[in-house]
C-alpha positions as CSV (number, residue, x, y, z in Angstrom):
1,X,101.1,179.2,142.0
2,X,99.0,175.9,142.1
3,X,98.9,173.9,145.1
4,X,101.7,171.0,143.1
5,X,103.7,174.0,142.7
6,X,103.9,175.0,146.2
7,X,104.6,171.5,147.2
8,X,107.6,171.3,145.2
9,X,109.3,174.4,146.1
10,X,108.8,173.1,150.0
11,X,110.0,170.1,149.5
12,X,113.1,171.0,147.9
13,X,114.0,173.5,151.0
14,X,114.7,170.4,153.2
15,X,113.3,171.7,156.1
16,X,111.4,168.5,158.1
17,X,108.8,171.1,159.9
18,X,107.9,172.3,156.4
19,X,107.7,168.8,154.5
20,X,105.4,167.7,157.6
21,X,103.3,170.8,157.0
22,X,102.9,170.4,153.4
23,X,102.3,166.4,153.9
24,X,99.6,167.5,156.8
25,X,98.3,170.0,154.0
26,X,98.0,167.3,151.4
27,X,96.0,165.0,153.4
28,X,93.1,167.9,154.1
29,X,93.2,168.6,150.0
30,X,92.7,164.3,149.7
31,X,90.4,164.2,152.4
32,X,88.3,167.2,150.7
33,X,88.6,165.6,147.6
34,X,86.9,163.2,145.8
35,X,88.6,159.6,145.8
36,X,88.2,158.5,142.3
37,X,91.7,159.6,141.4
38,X,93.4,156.3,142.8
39,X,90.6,154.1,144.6
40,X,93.0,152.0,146.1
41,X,94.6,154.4,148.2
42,X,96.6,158.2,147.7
43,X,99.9,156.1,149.0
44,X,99.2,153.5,146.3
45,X,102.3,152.7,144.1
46,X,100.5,150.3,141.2
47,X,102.9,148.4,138.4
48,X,101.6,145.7,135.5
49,X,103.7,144.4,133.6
50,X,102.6,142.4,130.2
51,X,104.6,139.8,128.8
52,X,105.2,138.4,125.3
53,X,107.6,135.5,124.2
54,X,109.0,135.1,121.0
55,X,111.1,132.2,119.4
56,X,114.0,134.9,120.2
57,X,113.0,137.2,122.5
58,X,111.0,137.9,125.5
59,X,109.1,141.7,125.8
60,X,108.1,143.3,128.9
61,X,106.3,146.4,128.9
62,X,106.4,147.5,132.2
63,X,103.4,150.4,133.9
64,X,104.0,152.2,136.7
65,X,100.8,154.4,138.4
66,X,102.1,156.1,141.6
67,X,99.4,158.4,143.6
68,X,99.7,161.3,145.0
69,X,101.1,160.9,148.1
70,X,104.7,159.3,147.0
71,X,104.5,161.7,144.0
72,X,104.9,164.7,146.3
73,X,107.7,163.3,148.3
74,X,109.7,162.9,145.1
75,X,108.8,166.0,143.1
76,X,111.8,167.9,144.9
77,X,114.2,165.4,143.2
78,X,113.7,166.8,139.7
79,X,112.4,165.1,136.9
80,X,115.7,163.6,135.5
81,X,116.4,162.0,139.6
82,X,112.9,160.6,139.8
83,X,113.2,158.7,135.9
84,X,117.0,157.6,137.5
85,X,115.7,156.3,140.8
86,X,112.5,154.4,139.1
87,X,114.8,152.7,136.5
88,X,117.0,151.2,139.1
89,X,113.9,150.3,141.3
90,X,112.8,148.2,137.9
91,X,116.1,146.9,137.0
92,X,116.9,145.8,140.7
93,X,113.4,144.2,141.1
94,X,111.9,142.8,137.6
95,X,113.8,139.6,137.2
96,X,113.5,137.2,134.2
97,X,114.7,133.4,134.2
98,X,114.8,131.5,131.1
99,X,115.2,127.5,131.2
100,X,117.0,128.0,134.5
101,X,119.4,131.1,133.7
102,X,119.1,134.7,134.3
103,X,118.2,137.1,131.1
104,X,119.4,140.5,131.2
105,X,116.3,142.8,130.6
106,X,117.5,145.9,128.3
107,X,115.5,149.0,127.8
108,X,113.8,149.1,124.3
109,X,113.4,153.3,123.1
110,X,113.0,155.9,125.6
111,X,110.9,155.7,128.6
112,X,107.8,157.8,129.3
113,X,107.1,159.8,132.4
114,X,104.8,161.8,133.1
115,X,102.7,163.7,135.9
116,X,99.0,163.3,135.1
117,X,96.4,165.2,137.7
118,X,95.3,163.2,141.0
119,X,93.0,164.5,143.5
120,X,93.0,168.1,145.1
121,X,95.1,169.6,141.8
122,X,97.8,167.2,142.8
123,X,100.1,165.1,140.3
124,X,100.4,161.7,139.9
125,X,103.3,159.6,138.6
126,X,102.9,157.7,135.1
127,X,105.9,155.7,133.9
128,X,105.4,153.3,130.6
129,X,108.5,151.4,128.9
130,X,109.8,148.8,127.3
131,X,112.0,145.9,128.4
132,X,113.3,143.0,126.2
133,X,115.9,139.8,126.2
134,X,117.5,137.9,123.7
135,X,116.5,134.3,124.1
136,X,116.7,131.7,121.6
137,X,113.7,128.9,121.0
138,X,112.9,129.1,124.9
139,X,111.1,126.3,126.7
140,X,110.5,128.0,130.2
141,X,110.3,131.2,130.9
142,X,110.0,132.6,134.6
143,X,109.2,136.3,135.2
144,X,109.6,137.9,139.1
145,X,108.6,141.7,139.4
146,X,109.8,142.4,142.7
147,X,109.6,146.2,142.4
148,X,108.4,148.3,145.2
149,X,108.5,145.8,148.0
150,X,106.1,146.5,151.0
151,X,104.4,149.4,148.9
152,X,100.2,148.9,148.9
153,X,98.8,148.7,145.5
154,X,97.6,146.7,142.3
155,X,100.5,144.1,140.9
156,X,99.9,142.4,138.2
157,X,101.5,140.3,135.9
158,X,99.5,139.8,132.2
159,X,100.3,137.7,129.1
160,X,100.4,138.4,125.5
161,X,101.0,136.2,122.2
162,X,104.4,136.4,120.7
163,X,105.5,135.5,117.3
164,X,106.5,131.8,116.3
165,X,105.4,130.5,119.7
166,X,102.9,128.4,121.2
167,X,102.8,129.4,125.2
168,X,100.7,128.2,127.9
169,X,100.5,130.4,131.2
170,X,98.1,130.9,134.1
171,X,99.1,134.4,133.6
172,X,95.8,136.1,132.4
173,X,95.3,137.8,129.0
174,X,92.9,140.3,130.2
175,X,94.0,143.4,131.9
176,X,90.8,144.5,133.6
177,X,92.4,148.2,134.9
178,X,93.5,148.9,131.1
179,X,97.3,149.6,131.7
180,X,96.2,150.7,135.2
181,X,93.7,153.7,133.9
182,X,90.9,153.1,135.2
183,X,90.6,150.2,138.7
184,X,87.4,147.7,138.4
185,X,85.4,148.5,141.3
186,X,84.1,145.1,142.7
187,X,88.2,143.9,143.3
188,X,88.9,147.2,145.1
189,X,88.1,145.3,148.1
190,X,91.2,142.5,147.3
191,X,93.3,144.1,144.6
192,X,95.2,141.8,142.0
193,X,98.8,140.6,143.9
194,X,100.9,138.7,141.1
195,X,104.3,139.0,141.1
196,X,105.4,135.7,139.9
197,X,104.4,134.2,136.6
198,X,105.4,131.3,134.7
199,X,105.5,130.3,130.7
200,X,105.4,126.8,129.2
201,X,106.8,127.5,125.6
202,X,107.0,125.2,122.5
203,X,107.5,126.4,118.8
204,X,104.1,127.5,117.4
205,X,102.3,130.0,115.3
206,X,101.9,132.8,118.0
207,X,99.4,131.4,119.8
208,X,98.8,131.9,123.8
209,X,96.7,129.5,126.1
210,X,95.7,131.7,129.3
211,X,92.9,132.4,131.1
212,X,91.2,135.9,130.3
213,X,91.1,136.8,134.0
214,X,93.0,135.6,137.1
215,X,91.6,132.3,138.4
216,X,89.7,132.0,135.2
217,X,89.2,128.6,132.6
218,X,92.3,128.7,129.8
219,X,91.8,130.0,126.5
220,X,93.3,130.3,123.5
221,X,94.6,133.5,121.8
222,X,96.3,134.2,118.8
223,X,98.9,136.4,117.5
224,X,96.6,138.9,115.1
225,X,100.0,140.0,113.1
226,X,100.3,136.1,112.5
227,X,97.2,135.9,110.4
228,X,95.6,139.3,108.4
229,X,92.1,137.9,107.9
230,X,91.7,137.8,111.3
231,X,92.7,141.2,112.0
232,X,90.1,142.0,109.6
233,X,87.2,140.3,111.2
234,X,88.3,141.8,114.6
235,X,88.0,145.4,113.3
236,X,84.9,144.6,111.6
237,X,83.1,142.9,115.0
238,X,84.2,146.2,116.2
239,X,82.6,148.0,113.9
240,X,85.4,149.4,112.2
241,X,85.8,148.6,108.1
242,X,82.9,147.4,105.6
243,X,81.2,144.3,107.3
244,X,79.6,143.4,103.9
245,X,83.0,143.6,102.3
246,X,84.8,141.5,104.3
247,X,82.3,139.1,103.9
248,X,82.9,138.7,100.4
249,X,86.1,138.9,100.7
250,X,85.7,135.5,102.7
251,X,83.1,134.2,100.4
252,X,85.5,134.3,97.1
253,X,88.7,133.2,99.8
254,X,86.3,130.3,100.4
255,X,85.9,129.3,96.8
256,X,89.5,129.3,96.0
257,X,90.2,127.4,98.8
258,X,87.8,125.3,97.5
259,X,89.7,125.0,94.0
260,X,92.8,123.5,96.4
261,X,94.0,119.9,96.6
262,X,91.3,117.7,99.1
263,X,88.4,118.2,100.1
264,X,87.1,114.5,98.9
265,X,87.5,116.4,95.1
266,X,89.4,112.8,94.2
267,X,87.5,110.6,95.6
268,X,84.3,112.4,94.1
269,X,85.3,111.9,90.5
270,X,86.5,108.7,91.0
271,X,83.3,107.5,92.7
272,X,81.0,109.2,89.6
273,X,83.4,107.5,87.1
274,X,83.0,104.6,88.9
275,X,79.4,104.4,88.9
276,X,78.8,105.9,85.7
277,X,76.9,108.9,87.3
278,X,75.0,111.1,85.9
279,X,75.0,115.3,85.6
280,X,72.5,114.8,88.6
281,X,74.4,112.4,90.6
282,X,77.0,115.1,90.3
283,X,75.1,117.8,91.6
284,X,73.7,115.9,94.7
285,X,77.1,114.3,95.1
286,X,79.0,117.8,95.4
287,X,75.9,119.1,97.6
288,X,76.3,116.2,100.3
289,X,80.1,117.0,100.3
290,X,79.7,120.6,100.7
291,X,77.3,120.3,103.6
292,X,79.6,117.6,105.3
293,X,82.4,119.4,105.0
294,X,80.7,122.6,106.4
295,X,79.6,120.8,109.5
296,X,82.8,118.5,109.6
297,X,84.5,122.1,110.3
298,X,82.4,123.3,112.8
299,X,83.1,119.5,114.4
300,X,86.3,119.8,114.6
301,X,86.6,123.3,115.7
302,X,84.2,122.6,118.5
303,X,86.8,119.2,119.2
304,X,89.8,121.6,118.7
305,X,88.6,124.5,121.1
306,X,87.3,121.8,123.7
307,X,90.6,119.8,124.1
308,X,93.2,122.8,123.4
309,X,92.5,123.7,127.2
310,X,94.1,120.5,128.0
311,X,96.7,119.8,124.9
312,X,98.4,122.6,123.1
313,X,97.4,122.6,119.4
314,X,100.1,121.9,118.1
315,X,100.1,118.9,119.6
316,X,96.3,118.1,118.8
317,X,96.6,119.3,114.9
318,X,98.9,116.0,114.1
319,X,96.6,113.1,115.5
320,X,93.5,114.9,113.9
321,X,95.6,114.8,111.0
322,X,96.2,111.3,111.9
323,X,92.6,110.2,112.3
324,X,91.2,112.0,109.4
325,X,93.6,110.0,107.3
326,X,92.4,106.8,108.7
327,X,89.1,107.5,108.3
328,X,89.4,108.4,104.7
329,X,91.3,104.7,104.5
330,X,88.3,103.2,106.0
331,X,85.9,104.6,103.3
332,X,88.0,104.0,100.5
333,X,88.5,99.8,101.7
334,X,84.6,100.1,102.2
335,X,83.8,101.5,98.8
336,X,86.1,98.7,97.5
337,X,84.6,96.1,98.9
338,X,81.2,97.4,98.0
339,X,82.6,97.2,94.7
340,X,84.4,93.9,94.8
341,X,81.0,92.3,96.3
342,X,78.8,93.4,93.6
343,X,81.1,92.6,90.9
344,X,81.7,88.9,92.3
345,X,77.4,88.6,92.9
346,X,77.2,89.7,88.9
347,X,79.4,87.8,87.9
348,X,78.0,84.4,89.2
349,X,74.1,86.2,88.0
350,X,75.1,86.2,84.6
351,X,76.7,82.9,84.6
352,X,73.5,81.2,85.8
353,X,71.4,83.7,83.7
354,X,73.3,82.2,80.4
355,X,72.8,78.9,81.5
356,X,69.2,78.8,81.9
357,X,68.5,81.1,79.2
358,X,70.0,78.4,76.9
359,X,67.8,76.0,78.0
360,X,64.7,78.4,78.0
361,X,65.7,79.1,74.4
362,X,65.9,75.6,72.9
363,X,62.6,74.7,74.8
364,X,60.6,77.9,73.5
365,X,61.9,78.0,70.5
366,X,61.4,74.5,69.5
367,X,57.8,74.4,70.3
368,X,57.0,78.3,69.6
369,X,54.3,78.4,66.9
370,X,54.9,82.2,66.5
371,X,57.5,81.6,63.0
372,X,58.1,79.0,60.4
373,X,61.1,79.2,59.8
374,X,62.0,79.4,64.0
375,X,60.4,76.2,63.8
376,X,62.3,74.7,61.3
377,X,65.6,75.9,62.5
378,X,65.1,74.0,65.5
379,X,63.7,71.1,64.1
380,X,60.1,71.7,64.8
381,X,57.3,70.0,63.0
């Protein structure tokens, strides 16, 4: 019989000299023990729970880590009473408002509890599942875990992009304890204590704006299911996949994109027909646009990433939009008044040209000794 065992079958007795004993037992076994199992604490009862919001729902996945301690007091319940009693702690406590109303939270596929080893061959508590709630194109979205009031521990509240959103939180992105497995040293001393979060939503292509850590500078996530390439590149910058492959995958992506309407194609051709260029204005032509438009992306995506901390980019996309427009105007009314100029300066250079190259004619002509008969057509001697 292991020492978990024994525990049980005490507990269940109900005697209170025997559950002190067996509680006096299992603080020598933690004391003897080494105290890497739960670093903040054998009582600990630790919970995360990571939210995403769709355009019509909102998930919660909801982590509970008890220690060793509260697991003991609770194995003489039975597994079925324990699995009861958490639900209802988590239904009672983790609270969801959504523009100003209450969601009901409803449990998405079966729940998963287990009893992983702690310290001195004692179990732990693991409980993982899923919550969700209907919602329908939300705007504000207010989450309150309220679980296990007065209990010592880590409580933490992460975000997560959702699908057909764009959602700004100071609800980090990172969880640093990776679904409470494994507790960053250097914040043992002041452990993570969020149990309020809120979501700014607005329709969007699964994006999330959230610092990676608590107290940290915003950044911007996407949804990977939203776009496959860059599921791709992720696996491949970690390693996974053919790097070499993916590259030219990007490289042929690139030159059909390329072959797509913009990119300065029109105003390209109509510039060399224009000018009457040649096959090498061509080539130096497309070269100058290629390099532009190479460091006119990195511009903007330095511009984009700079100001999406401070306006959400679906807001930012339509007055970029805007401005590259304008400026396309503005070269366009230059070339044509480049255009206009010259033609108006030729036109007044020819007219004095055929002026005075009458008058040079009749002069040169009539007194040119180089031909007879030039001379006598103009009346020469």
């Amino acid at each position: 019989m292991t020492v978990s065992d024994f525990c049980i079958y005490v507990m269940r007795k109900g005697d209170t000299i025997a559950r002190t004993a067996v509680i006096a037992v299992v603080f020598v076994l933690l004391g003897a023990a080494p105290a890497d199992a739960h670093p903040l604490g054998n009582f600990s009862v630790n919970h995360l729970s990571t939210v995403s919001i769709s355009s019509d729902r909102v998930d919660v996945r909801y982590v509970l880590d008890q220690a060793e301690i509260p697991t003991v007091q609770e194995r003489g319940l039975g597994r079925p009473e324990v699995l009861r009693r958490k639900l209802g702690e988590i239904r009672r406590g983790l609270t969801l408002t959504v523009d100003g109303q209450r969601a009901a939270l409803r449990l998405v596929g079966d729940p998963k509890l287990s009893f992983p080893p702690g310290a001195g061959e004692l179990a732990t508590t693991r409980l993982e599942l899923t919550l969700d709630a209907v919602v329908r194109s939300p705007r504000r979205v207010v989450l309150h875990d309220g679980t296990f009031e007065g209990r010592i521990g880590w409580k933490a509240i992460v975000s997560a992009p959702g699908e057909r959103t764009a959602v700004r939180t100071r609800a980090p992105s990172g969880d640093p304890t990776h679904g409470l497995r494994s507790y960053p040293k250097d914040l043992l001393r002041s452990p993570l204590d969020q149990r309020d979060a809120s979501f700014s939503v607005r329709s969007g292509q699964g994006t999330l704006i959230a610092p990676r850590s608590a107290g940290g500078h915003a950044e911007t996530k996407a949804d990977a299911r939203s776009d496959g390439l860059t599921g791709l590149f992720e696996d491949a910058a970690a390693g996974r996949g053919v790097l070499m492959l993916l590259l030219l995958g990007a490289l042929g992506w690139g030159a059909l994109h390329a072959l797509s309407p913009g990119h300065g194609k029109a105003m390209v051709a109509a510039y060399l027909v224009g000018t009457r260029g040649s096959a090498r204005d061509a080539v130096v032509l497309g070269a100058t646009v290629t390099v532009t438009h190479t460091i006119g992306v990195f511009a903007l995506g330095l511009v984009t990433l700079s100001l999406s901390q401070y306006v959400l980019p679906e807001r930012l996309y339509p007055w970029l939009t805007l401005i590259s427009g304008l400026m396309v105007v503005l070269v366009g009314a230059g070339v044509l008044r480049s255009r206009l100029r010259r033609s108006h300066s030729q036109g007044h250079h020819h007219h004095d040209h055929h002026h005075d190259h009458g008058h040079s004619l009749s002069h040169s002509w009539s007194c040119s000794p180089r031909s007879r008969s030039t001379r006598w057509r103009s009346g020469c001697s």
